[in-house]
KOLROLUM-311602 format. One record per atom (N, C-alpha, C): residue number from 0; residue in three letters; y, z, x. Coordinates in Angstrom, 1 decimal. Last residue first. Example, Ala and Ser with C-alpha at 12.3 -4.5 7.8 and 13.67 -1.06 7.14 Angstrom:
residues 2
+------+------+--------+--------+--------+
: resi : resn :     yy :     zz :     xx :
+------+------+--------+--------+--------+
:    1 :  SER :   -2.2 :    7.1 :   12.8 :
:    1 :  SER :   -1.1 :    7.1 :   13.7 :
:    1 :  SER :    0.0 :    7.9 :   12.9 :
:    0 :  ALA :   -5.7 :    7.8 :   13.2 :
:    0 :  ALA :   -4.5 :    7.8 :   12.3 :
:    0 :  ALA :   -3.3 :    7.8 :   13.2 :
+------+------+--------+--------+--------+
end
This chain:
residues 90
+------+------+--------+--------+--------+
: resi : resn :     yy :     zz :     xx :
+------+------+--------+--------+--------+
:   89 :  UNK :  -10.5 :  -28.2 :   20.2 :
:   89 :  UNK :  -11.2 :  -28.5 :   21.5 :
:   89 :  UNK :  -11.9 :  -27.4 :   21.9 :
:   88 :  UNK :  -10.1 :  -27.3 :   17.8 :
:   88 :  UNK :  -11.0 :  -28.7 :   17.6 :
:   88 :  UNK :  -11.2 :  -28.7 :   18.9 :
:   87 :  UNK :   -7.8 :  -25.6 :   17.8 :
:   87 :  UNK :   -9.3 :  -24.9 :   17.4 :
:   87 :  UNK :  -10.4 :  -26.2 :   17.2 :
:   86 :  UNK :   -5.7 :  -26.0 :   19.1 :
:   86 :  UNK :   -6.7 :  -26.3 :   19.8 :
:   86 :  UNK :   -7.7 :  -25.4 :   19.5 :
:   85 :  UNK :   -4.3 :  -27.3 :   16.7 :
:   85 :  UNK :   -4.2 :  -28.9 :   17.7 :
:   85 :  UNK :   -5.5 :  -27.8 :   18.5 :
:   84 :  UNK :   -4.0 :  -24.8 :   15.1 :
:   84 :  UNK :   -5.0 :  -26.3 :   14.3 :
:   84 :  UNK :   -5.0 :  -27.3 :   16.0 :
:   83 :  UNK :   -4.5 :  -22.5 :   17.4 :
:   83 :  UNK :   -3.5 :  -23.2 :   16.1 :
:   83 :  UNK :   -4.9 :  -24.6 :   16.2 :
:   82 :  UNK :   -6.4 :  -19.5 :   16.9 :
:   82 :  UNK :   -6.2 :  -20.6 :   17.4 :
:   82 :  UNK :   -5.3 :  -21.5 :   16.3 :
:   81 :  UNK :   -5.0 :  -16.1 :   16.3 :
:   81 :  UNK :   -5.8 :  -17.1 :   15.7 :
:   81 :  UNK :   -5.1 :  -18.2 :   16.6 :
:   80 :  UNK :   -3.6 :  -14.1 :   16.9 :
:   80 :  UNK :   -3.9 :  -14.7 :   18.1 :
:   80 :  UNK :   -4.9 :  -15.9 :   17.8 :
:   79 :  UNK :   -0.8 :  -12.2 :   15.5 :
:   79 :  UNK :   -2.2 :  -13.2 :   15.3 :
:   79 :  UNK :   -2.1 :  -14.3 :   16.3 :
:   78 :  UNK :    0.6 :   -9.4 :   15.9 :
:   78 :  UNK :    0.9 :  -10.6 :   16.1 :
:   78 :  UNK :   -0.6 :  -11.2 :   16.1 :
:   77 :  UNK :    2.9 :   -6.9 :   15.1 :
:   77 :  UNK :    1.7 :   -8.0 :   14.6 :
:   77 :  UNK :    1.7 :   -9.2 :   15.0 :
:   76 :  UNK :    4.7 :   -4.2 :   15.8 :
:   76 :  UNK :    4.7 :   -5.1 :   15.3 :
:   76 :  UNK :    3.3 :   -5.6 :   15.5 :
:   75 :  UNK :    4.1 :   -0.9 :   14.0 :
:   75 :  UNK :    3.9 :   -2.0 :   15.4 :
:   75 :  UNK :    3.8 :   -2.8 :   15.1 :
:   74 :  UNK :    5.4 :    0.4 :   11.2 :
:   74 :  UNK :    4.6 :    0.1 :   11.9 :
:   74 :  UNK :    4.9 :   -0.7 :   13.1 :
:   73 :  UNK :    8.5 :    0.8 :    9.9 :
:   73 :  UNK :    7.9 :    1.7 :   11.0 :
:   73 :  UNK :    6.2 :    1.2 :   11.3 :
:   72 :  UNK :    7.4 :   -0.3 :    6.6 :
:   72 :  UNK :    8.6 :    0.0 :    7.6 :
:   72 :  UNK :    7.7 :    0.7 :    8.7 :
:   71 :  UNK :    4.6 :   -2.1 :    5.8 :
:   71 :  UNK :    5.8 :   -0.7 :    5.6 :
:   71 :  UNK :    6.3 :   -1.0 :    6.6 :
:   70 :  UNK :    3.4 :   -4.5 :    3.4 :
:   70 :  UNK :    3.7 :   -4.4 :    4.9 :
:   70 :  UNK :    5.1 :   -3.1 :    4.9 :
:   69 :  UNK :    0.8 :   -4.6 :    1.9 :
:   69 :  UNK :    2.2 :   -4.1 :    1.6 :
:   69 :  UNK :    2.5 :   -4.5 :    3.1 :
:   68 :  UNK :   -1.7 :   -7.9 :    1.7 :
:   68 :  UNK :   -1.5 :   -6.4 :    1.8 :
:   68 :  UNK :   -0.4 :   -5.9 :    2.0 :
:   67 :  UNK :   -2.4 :  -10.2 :    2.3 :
:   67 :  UNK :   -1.6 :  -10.1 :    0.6 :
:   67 :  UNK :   -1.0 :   -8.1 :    0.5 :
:   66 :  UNK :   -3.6 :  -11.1 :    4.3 :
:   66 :  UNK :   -1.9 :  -11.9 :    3.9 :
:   66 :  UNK :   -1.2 :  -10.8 :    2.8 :
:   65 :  UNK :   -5.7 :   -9.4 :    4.7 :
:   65 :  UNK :   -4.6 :   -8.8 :    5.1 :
:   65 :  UNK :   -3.3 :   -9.4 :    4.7 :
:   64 :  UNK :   -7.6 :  -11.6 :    3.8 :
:   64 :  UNK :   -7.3 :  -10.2 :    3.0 :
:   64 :  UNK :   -6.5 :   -9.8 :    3.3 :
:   63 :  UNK :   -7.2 :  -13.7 :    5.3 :
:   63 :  UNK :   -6.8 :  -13.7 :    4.4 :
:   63 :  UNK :   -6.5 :  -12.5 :    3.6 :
:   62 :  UNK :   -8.4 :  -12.6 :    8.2 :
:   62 :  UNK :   -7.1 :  -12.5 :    7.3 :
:   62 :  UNK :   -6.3 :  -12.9 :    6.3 :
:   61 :  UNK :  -11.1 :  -12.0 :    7.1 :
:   61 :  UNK :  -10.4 :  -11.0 :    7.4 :
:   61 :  UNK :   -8.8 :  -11.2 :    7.3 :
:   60 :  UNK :  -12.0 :  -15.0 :    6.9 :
:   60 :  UNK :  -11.7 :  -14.2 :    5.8 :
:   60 :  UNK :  -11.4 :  -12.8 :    6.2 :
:   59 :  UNK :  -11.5 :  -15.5 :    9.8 :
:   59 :  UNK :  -10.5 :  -16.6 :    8.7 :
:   59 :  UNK :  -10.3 :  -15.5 :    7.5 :
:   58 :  UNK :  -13.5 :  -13.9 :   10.9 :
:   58 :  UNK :  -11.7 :  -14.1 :   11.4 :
:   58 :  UNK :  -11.0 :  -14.8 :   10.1 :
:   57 :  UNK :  -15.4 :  -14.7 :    9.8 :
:   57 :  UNK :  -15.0 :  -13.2 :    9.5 :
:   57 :  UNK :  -13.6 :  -13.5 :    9.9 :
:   56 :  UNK :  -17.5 :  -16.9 :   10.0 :
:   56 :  UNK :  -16.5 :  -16.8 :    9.0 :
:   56 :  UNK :  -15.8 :  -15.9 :    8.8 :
:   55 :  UNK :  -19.1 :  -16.0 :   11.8 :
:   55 :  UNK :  -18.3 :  -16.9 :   12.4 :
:   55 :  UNK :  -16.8 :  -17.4 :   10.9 :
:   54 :  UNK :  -20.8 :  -14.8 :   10.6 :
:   54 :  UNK :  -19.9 :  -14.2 :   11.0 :
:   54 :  UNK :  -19.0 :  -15.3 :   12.1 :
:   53 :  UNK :  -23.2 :  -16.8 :    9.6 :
:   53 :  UNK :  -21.8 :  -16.1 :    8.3 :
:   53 :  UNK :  -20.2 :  -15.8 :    9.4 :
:   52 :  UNK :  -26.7 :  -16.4 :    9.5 :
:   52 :  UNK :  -25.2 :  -16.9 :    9.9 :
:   52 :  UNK :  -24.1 :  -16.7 :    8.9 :
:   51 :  UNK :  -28.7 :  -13.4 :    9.6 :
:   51 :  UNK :  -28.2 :  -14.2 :    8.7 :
:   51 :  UNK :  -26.8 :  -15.3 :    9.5 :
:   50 :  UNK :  -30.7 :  -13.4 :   12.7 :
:   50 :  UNK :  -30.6 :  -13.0 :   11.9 :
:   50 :  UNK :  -29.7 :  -14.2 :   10.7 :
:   49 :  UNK :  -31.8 :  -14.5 :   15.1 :
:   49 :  UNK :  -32.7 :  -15.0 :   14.0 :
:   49 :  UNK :  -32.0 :  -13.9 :   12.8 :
:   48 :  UNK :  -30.7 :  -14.4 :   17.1 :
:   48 :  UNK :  -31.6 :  -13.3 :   17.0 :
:   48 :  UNK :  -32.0 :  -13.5 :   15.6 :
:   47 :  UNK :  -29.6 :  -16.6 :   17.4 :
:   47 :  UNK :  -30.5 :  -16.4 :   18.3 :
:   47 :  UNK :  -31.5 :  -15.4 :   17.7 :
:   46 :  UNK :  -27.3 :  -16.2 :   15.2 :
:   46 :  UNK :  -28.8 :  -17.1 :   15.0 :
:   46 :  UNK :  -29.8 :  -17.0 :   16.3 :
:   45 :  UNK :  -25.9 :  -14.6 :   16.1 :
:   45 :  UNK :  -26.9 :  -13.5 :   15.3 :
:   45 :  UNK :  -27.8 :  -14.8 :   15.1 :
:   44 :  UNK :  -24.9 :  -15.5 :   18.5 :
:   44 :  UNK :  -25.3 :  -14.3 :   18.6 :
:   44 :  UNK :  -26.5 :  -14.1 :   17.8 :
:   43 :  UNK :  -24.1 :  -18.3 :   17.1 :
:   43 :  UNK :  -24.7 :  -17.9 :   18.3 :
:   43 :  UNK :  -25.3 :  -16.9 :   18.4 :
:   42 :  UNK :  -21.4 :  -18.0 :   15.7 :
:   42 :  UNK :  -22.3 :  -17.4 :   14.9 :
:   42 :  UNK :  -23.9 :  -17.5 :   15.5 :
:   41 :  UNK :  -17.8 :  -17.3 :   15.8 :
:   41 :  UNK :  -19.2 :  -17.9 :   16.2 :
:   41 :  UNK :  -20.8 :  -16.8 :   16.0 :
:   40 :  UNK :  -14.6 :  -16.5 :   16.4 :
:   40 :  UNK :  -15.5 :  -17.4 :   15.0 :
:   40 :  UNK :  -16.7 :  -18.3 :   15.5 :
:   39 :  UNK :  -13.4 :  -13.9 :   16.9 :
:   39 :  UNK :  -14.3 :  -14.7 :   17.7 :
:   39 :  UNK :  -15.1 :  -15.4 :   16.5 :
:   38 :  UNK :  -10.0 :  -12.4 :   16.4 :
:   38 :  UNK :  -11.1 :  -13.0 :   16.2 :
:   38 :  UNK :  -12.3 :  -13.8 :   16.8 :
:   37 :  UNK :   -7.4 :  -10.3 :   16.9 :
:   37 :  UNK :   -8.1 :  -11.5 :   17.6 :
:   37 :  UNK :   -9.2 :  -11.8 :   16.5 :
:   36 :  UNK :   -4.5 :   -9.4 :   16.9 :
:   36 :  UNK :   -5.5 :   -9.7 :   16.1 :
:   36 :  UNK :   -6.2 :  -11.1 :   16.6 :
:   35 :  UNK :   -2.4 :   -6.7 :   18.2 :
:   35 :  UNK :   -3.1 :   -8.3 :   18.4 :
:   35 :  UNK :   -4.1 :   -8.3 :   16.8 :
:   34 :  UNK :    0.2 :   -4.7 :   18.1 :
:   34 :  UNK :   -1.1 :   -4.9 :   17.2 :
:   34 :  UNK :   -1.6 :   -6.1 :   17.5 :
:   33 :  UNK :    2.5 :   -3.4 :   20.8 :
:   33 :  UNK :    2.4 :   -4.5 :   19.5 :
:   33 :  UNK :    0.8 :   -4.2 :   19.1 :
:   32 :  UNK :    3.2 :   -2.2 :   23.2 :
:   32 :  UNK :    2.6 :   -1.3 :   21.4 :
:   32 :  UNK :    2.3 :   -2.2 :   20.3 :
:   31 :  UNK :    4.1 :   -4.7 :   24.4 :
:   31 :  UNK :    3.4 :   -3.4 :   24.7 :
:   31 :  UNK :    4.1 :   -2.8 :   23.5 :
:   30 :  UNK :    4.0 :   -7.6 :   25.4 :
:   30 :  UNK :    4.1 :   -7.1 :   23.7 :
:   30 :  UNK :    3.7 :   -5.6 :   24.0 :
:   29 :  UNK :    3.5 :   -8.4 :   28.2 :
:   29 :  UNK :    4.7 :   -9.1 :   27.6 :
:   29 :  UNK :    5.1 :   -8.4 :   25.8 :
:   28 :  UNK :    1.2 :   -7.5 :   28.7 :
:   28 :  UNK :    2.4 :   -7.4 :   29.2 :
:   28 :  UNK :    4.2 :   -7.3 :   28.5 :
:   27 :  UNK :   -0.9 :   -9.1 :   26.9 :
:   27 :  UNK :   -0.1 :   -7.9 :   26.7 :
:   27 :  UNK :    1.0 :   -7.1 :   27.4 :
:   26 :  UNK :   -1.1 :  -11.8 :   26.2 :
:   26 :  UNK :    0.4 :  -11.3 :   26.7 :
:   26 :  UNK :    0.3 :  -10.0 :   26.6 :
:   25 :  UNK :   -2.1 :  -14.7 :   25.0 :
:   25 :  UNK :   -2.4 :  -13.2 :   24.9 :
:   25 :  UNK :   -1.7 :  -12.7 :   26.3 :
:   24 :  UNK :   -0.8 :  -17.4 :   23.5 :
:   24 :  UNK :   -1.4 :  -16.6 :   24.5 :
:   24 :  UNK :   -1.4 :  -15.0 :   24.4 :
:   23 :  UNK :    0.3 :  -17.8 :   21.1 :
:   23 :  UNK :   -0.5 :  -18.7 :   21.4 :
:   23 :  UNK :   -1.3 :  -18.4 :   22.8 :
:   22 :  UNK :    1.2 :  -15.8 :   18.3 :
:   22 :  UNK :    1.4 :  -15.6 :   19.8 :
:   22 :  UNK :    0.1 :  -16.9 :   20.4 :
:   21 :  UNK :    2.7 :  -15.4 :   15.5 :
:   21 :  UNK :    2.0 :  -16.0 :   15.9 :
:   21 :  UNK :    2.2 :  -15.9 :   17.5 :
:   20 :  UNK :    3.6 :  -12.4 :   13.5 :
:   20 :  UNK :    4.1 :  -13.2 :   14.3 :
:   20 :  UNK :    2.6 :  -14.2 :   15.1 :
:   19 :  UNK :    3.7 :  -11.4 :   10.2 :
:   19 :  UNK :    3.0 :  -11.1 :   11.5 :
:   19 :  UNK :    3.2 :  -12.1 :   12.0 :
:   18 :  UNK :    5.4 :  -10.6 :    7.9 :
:   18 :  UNK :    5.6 :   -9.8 :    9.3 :
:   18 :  UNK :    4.9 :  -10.1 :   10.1 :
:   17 :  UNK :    4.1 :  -11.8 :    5.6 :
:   17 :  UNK :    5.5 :  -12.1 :    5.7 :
:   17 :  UNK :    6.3 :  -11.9 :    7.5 :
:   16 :  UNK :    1.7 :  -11.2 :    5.5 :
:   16 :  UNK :    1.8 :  -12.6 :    6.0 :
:   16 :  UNK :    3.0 :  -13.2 :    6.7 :
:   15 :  UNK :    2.3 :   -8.6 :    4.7 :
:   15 :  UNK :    1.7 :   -8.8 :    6.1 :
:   15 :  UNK :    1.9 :  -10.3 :    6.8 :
:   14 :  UNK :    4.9 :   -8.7 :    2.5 :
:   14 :  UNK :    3.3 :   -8.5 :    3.2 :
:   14 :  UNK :    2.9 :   -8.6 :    4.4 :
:   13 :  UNK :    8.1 :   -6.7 :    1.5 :
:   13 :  UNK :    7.1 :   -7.7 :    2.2 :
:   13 :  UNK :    5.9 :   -7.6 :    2.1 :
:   12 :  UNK :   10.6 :   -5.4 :    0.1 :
:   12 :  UNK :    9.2 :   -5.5 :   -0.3 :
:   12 :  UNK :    8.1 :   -6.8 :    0.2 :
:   11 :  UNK :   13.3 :   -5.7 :    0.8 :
:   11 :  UNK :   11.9 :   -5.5 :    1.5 :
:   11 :  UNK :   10.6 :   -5.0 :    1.2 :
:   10 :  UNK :   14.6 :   -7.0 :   -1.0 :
:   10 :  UNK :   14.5 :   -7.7 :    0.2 :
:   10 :  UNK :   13.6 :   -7.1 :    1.4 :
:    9 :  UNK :   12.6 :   -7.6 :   -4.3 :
:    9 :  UNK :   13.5 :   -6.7 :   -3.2 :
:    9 :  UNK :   13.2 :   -7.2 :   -2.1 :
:    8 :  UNK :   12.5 :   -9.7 :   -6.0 :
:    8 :  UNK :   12.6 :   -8.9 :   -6.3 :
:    8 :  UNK :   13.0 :   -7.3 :   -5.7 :
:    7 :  UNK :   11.9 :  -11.9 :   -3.7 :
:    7 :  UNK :   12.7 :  -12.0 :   -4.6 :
:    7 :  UNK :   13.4 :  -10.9 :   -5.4 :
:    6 :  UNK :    9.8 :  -11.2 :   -2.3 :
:    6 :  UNK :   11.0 :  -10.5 :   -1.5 :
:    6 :  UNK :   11.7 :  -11.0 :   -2.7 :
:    5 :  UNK :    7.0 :  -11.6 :   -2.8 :
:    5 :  UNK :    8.0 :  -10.1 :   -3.6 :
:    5 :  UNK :    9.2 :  -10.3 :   -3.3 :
:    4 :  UNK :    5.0 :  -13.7 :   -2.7 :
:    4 :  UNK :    6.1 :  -13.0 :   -2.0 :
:    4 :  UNK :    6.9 :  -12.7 :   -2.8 :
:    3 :  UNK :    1.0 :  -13.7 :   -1.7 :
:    3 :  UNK :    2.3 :  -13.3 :   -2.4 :
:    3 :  UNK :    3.8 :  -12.8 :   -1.7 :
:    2 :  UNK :    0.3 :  -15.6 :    1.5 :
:    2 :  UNK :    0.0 :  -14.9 :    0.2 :
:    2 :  UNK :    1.2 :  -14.7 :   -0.7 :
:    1 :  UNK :   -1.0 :  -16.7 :    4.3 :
:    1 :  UNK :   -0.1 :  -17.4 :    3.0 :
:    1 :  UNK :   -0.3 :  -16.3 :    2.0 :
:    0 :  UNK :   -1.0 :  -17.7 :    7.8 :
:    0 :  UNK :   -1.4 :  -16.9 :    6.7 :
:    0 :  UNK :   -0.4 :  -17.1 :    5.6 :
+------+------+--------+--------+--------+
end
């Protein structure tokens, strides 16, 4: 994730992009109170049923929206479960 960064102007004035941690496995053991962010990028479901394709585009553009959003003190940490580039091709 990539968006604006404020921190120049205060050292905590963050985003989301700035606070959310990458996890390559899902661990909830291992992160208990943390926030996952999962996605399923496929669009199978609604072409079977003959509706519109798209939602295979929702994980990507969901977090884009979130890079640019405030990030406050005192929330659960974050962690994105998005696949990395070596195994969103297998």
């Amino acid at each position: 994730m990539q968006g604006r960064d404020d921190s120049a102007e205060a050292s905590n004035a963050l985003r989301l992009f700035q606070t959310i941690a990458r996890a390559e496995r899902f661990a909830p053991q291992e992160m208990p109170g943390d926030i996952a962010l999962l996605g399923f990028a496929c669009d199978e479901g609604v072409r079977r049923n003959k509706g519109r394709t798209g939602a295979a585009d929702g994980p990507a553009t969901l977090r884009r929206a979130l890079a640019n959003m405030a990030s406050h003190q005192g929330h659960d940490r974050c962690v994105d479960m998005a696949p990395s580039a070596s195994t969103a091709s297998s």
